[in-house]
SESE-406761 format. One record per residue (C-alpha): residue in one letter; residue number from 1; x, y, z. Coordinates in Angstrom, 1 decimal, decimal comma, always signed. Layout:
BEGIN
+------+-------+--------+--------+--------+
| base | lolum |      u |      v |      w |
+------+-------+--------+--------+--------+
|    a |   NUM |      X |      Y |      Z |
...
+------+-------+--------+--------+--------+
This chain:
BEGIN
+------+-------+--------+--------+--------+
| base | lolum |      u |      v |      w |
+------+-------+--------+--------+--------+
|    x |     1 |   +0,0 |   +0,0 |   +0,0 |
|    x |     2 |   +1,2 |   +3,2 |   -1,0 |
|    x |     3 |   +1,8 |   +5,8 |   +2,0 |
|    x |     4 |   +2,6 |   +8,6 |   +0,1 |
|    x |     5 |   +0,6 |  +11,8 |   +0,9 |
|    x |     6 |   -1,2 |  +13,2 |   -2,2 |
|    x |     7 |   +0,1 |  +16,5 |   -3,1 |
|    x |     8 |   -2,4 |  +18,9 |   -3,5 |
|    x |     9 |   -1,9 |  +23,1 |   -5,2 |
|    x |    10 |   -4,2 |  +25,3 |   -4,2 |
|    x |    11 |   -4,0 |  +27,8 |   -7,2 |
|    x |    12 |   -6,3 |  +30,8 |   -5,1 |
|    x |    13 |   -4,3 |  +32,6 |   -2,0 |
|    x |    14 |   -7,1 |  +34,5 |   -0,2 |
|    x |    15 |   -9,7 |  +32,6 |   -1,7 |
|    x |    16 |  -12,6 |  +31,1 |   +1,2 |
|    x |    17 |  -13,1 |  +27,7 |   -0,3 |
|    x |    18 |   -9,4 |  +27,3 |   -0,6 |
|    x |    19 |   -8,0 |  +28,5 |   +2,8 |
|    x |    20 |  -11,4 |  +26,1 |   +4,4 |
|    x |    21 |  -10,2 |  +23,0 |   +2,5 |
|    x |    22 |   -6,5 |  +23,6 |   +3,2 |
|    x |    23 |   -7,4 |  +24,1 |   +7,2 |
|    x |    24 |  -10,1 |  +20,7 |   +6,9 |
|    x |    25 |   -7,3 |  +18,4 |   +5,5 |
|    x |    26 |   -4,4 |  +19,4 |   +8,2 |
|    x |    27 |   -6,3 |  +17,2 |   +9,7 |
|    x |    28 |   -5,0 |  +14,0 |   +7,9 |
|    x |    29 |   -1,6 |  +15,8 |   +7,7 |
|    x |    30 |   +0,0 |  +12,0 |   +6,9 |
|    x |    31 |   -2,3 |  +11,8 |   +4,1 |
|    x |    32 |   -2,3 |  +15,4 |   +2,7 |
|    x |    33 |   +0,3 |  +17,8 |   +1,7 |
|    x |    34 |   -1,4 |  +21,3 |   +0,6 |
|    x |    35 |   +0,5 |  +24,0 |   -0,4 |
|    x |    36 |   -1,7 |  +27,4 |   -1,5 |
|    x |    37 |   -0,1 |  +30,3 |   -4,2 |
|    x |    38 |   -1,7 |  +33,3 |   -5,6 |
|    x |    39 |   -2,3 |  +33,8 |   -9,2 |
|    x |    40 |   -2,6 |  +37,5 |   -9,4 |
|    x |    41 |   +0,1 |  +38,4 |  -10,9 |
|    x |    42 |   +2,5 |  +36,4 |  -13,2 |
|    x |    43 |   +5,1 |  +34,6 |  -11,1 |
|    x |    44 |   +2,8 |  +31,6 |  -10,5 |
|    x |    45 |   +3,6 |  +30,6 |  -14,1 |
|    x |    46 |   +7,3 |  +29,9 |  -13,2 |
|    x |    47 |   +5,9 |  +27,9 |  -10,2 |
|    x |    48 |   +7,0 |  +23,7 |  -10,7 |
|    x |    49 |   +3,4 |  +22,5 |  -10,7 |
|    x |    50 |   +5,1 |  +18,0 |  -11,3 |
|    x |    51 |   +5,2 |  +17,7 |   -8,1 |
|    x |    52 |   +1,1 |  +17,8 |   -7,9 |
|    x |    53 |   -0,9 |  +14,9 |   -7,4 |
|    x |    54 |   -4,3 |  +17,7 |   -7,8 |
|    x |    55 |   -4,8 |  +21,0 |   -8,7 |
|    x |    56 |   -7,7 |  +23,2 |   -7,1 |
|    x |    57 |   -8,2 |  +26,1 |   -8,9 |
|    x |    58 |  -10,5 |  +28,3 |   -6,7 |
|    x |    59 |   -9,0 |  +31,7 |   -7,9 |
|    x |    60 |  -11,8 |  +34,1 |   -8,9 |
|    x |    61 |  -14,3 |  +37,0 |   -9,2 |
|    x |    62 |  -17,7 |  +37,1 |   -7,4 |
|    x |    63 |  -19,8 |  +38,9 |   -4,7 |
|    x |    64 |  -18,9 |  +42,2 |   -6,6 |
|    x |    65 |  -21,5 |  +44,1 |   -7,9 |
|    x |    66 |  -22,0 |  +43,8 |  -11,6 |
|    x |    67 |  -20,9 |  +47,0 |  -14,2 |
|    x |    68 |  -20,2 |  +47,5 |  -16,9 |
|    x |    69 |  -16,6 |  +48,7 |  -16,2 |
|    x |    70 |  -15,9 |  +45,2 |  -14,1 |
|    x |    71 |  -17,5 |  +43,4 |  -17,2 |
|    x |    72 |  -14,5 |  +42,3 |  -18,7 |
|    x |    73 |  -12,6 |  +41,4 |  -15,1 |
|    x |    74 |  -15,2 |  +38,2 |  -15,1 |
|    x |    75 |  -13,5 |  +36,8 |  -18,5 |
|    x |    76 |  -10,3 |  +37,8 |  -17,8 |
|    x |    77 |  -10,3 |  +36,2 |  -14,5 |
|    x |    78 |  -12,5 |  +33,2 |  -14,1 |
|    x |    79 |  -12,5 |  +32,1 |  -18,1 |
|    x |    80 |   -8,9 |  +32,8 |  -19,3 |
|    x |    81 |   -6,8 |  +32,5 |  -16,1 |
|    x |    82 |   -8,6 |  +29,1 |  -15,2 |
|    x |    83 |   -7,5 |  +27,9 |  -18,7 |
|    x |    84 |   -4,1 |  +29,2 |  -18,3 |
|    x |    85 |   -3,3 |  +27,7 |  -15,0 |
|    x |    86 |   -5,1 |  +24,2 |  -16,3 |
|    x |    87 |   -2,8 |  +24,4 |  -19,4 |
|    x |    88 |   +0,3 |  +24,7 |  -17,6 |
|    x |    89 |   -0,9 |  +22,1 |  -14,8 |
|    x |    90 |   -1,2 |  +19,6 |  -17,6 |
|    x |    91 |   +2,3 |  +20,8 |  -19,7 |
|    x |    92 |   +3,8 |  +20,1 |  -16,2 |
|    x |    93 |   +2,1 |  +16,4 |  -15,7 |
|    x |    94 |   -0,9 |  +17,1 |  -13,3 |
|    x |    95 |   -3,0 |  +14,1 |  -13,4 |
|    x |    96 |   -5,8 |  +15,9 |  -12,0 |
|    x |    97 |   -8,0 |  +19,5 |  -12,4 |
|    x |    98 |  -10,6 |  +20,6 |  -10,2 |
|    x |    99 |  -12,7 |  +23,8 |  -11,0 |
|    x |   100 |  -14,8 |  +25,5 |   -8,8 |
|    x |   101 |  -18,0 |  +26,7 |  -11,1 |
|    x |   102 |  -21,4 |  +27,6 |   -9,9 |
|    x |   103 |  -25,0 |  +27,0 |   -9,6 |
|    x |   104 |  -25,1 |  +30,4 |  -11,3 |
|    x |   105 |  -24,4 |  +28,7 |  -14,9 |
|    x |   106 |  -28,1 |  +27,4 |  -15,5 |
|    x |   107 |  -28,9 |  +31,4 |  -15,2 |
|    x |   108 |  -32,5 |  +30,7 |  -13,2 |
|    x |   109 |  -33,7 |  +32,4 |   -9,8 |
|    x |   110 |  -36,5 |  +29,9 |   -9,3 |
|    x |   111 |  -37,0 |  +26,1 |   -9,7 |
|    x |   112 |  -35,6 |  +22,7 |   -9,4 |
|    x |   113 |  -32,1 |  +22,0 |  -11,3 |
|    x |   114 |  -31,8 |  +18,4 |  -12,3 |
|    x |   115 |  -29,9 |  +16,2 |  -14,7 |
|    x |   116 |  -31,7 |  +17,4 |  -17,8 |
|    x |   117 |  -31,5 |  +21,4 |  -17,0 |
|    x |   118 |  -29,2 |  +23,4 |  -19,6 |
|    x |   119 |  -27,2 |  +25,8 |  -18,7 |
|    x |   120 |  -28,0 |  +29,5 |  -19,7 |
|    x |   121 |  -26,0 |  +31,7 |  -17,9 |
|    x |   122 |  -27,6 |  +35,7 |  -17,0 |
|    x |   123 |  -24,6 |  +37,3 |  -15,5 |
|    x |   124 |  -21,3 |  +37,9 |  -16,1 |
|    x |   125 |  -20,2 |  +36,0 |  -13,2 |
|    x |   126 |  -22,5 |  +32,6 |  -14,6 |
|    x |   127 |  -21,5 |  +33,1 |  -18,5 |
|    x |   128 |  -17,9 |  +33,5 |  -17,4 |
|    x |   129 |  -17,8 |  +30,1 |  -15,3 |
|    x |   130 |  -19,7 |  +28,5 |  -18,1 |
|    x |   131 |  -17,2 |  +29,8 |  -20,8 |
|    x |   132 |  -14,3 |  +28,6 |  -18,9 |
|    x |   133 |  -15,5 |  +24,8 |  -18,0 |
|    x |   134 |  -16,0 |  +25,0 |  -21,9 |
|    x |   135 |  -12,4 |  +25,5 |  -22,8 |
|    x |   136 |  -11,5 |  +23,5 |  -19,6 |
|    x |   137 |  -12,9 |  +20,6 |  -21,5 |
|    x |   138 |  -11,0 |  +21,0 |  -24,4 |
|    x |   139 |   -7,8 |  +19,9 |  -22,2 |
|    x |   140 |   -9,0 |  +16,8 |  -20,6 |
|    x |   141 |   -7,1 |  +13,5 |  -21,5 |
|    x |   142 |   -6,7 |  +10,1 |  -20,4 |
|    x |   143 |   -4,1 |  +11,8 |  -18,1 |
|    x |   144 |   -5,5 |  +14,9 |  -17,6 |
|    x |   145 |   -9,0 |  +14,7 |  -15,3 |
|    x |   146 |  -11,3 |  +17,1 |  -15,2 |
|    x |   147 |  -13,3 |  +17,9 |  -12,4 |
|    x |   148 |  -15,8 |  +20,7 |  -12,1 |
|    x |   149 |  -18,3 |  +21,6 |   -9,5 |
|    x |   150 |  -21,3 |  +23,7 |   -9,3 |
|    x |   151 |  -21,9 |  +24,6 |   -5,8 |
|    x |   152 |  -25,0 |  +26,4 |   -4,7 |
|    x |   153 |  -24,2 |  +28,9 |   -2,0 |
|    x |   154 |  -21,7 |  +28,3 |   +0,0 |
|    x |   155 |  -21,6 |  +29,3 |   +3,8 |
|    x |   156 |  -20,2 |  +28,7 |   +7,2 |
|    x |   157 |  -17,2 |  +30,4 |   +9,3 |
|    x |   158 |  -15,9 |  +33,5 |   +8,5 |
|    x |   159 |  -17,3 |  +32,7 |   +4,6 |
|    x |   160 |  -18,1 |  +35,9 |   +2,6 |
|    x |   161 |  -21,1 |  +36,7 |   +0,2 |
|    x |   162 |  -24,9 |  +36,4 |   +0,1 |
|    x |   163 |  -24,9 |  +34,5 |   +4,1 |
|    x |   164 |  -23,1 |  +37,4 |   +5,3 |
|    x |   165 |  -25,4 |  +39,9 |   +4,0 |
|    x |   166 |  -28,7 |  +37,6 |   +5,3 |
|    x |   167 |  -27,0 |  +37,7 |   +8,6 |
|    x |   168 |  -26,8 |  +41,4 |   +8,8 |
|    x |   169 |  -30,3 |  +41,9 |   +7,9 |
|    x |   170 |  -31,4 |  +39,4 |  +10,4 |
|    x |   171 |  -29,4 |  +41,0 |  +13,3 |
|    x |   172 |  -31,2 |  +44,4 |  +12,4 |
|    x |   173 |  -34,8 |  +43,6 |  +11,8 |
|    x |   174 |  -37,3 |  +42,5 |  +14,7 |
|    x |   175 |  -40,0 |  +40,6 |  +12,6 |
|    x |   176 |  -39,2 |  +38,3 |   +9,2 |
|    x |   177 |  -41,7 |  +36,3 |   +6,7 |
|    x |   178 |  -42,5 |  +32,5 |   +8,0 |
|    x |   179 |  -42,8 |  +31,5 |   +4,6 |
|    x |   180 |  -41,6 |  +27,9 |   +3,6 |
|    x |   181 |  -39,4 |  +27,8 |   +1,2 |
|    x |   182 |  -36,6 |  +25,2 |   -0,4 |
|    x |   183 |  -32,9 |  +26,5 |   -1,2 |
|    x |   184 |  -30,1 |  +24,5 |   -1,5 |
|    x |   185 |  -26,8 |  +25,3 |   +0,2 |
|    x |   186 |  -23,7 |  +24,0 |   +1,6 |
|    x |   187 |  -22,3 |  +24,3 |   +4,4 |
|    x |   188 |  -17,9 |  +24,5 |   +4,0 |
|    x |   189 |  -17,0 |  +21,5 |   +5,9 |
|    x |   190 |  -19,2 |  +19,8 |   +4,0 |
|    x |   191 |  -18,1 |  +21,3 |   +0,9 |
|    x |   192 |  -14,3 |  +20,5 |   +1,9 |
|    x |   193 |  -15,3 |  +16,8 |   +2,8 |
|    x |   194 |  -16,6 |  +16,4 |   -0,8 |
|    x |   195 |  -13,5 |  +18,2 |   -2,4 |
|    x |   196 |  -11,2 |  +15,7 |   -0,5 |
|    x |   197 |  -13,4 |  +12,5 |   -1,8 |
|    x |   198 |  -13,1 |  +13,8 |   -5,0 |
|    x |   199 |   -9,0 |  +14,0 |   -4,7 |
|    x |   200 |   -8,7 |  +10,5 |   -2,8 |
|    x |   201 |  -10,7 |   +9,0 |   -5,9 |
|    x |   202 |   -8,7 |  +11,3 |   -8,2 |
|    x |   203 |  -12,2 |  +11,6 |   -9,8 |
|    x |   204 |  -13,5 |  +13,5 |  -13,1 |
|    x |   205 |  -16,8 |  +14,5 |  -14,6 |
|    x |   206 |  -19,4 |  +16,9 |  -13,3 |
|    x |   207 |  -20,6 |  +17,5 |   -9,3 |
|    x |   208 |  -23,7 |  +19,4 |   -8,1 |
|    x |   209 |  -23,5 |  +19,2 |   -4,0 |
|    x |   210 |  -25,5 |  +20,3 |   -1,1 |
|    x |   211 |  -26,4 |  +19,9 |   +2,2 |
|    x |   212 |  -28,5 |  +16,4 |   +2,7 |
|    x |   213 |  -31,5 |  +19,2 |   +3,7 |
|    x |   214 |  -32,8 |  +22,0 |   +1,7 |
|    x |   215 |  -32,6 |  +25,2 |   +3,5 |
|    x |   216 |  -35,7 |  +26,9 |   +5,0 |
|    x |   217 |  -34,9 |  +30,6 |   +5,0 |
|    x |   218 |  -37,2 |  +30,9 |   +7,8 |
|    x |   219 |  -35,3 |  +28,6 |   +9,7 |
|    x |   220 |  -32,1 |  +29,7 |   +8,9 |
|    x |   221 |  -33,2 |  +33,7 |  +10,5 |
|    x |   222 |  -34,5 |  +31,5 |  +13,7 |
|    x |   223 |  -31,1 |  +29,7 |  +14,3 |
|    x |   224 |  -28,9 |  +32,9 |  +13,2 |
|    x |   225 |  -31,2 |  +34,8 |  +16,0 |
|    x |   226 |  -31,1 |  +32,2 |  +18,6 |
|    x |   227 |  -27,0 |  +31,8 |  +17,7 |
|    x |   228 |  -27,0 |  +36,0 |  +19,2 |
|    x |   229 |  -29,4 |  +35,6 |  +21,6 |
|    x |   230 |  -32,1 |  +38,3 |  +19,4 |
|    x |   231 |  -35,4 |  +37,8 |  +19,4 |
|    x |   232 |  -36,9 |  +37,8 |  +16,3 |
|    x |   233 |  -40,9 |  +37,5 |  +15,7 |
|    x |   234 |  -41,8 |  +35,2 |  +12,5 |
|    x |   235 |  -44,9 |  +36,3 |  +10,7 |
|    x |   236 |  -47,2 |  +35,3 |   +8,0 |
|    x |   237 |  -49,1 |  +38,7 |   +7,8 |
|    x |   238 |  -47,0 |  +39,9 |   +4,6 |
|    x |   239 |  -46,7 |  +36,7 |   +2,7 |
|    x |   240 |  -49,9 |  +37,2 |   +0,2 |
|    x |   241 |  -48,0 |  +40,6 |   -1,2 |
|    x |   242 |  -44,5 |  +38,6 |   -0,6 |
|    x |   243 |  -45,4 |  +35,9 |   -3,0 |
|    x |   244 |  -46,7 |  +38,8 |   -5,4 |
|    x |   245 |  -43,2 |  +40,5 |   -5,6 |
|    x |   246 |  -41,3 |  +37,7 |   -6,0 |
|    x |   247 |  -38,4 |  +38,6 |   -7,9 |
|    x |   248 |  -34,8 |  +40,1 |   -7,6 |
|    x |   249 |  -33,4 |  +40,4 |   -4,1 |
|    x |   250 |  -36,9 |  +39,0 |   -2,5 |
|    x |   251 |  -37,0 |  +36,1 |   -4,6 |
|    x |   252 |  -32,9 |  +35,5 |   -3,6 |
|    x |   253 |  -33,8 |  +35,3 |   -0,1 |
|    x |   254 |  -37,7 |  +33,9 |   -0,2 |
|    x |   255 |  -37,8 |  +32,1 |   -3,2 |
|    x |   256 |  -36,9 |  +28,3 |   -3,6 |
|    x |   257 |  -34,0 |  +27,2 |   -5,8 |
|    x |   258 |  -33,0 |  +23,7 |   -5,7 |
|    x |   259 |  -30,8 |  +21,1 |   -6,7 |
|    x |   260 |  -32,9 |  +17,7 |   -7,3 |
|    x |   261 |  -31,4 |  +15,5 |   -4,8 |
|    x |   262 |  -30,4 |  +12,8 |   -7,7 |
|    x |   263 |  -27,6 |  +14,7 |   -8,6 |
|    x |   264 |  -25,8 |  +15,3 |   -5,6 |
|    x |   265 |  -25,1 |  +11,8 |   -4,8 |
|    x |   266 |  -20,9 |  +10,9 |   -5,2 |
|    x |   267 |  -21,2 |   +7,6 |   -4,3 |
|    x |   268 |  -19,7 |   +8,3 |   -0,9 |
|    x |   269 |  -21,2 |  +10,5 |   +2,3 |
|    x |   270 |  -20,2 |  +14,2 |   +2,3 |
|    x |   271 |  -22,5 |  +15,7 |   +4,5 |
|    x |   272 |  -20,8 |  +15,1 |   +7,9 |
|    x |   273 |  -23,4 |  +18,0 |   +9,7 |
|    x |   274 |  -26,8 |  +18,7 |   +9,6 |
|    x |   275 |  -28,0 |  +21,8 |   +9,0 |
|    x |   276 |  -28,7 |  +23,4 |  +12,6 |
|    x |   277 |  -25,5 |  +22,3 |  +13,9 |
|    x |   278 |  -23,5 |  +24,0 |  +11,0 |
|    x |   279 |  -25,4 |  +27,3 |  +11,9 |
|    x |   280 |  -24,5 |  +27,1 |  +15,3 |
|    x |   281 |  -20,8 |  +26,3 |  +14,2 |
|    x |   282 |  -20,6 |  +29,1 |  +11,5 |
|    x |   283 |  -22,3 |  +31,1 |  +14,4 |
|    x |   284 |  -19,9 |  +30,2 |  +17,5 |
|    x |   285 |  -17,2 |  +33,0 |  +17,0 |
|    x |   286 |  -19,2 |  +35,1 |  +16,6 |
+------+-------+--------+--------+--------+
């Protein structure tokens, strides 16, 4: 039996994912061997990538607000600097890619995402992702596997994004909607659990993971409350005119958005927490 600790570059220096995956697999530090650089400027591509067992490219652009002067940042950095780095990871004998895409390729706000649902990418940020697993593709070999996942929002400690800005709101505002709704999340241990089972098993293809549960936004503002010790009233009073306006930045929060659970299967179990226990850890330090 081979001993050997599989190399793994994280090609992302500040990014969350990456940092959360790196600090998950120090715990197996026989197993693992995780080093992380930054690709913002050019040095990187004098960086020996042979001595990789796995790439993880998590370098990136999102949770900036969409212009038209940033437009051209989202192809610059998530389309051609994902190729470039996966080009030089295979000239230098990688035997395996793995891109971090997003739920934000199929382009829809509302609905259930299964296997037959085609992407068609709104924003920059989706087309972008899309655009790059497209060239991405062009690169895979026999020796070269490809991995890309979609994740749907992503939360837990210190993460940064859409949770963060739910969690503010929540803290300010005595009385929220109790309206049921479905959204599917994952929480970043989980995430990192999966990430790892896809390195031991060196695998390639196309992953859509989540949380075994859906998330009930509801819920979520009841365990972020009780995590602070706020009292916050639910309501139904306002939910005939909230399911009227459902759109934009309601329908983000309020809205349900799912991944059929058929395609989050990997053959192996990922979702080490539950829901309400990774609120109250992403809560704790807080």
């Amino acid at each position: 039996m081979d001993n050997t600790p599989i190399k793994i570059l994280i090609t992302g220096k500040n990014s969350y994912v990456g940092k959360s995956f790196k600090k998950w697999v120090e715990q197996w530090p026989e197993q693992y061997e995780v080093e992380m650089i930054s690709v913002r400027d050019d040095e990187w591509q004098g960086y020996d990538f042979s001595k990789f067992d796995s790439v993880l490219h998590v370098a990136g652009v999102a949770h900036i607000k969409e212009t038209s002067r940033n437009q051209e940042l989202y192809y610059t950095v998530n389309r051609d600097l994902a190729y470039k780095v996966a080009k030089k990871a295979k000239a230098d004998g990688v035997k395996q890619f793995i891109f971090l895409s997003s739920m934000s390729v199929y382009g829809i706000e509302s609905g259930v995402i299964n296997e037959y649902s085609i992407p068609n990418p709104k924003s920059n940020y989706g087309k972008s992702k899309l655009q790059a697993e497209k060239l991405l593709s062009r690169l895979e070999s026999d020796d070269f596997m490809l991995a890309i996942i979609r994740p749907p929002m992503i939360y837990g400690e210190e993460c940064t994004g859409n949770y963060v800005r739910l969690k503010k709101l929540i803290l300010r505002i005595p009385i929220f909607p109790n309206i049921e709704n479905k959204r599917s999340v994952i929480y970043i241990r989980n995430f990192s659990e999966f990430i790892k089972i896809l390195v031991n098993q060196k695998s390639k293809g196309l992953y859509l993971p989540q949380n075994a549960e859906y998330m009930c936004t509801s819920t979520l503002v009841k365990l972020v409350a009780d995590s602070h010790g706020k009292k916050i009233v639910m309501v139904r009073i306002f939910n005939p005119i909230i399911k009227l306006i459902m759109r934009g930045t309601v329908n983000k929060i309020l809205g349900n958005l799912i991944y059929d659970k058929k395609v989050s299967e990997c053959g192996q179990q990922y979702n080490i927490y539950d829901f309400e226990k990774s609120i109250f850890l992403s809560e704790a330090r807080h």
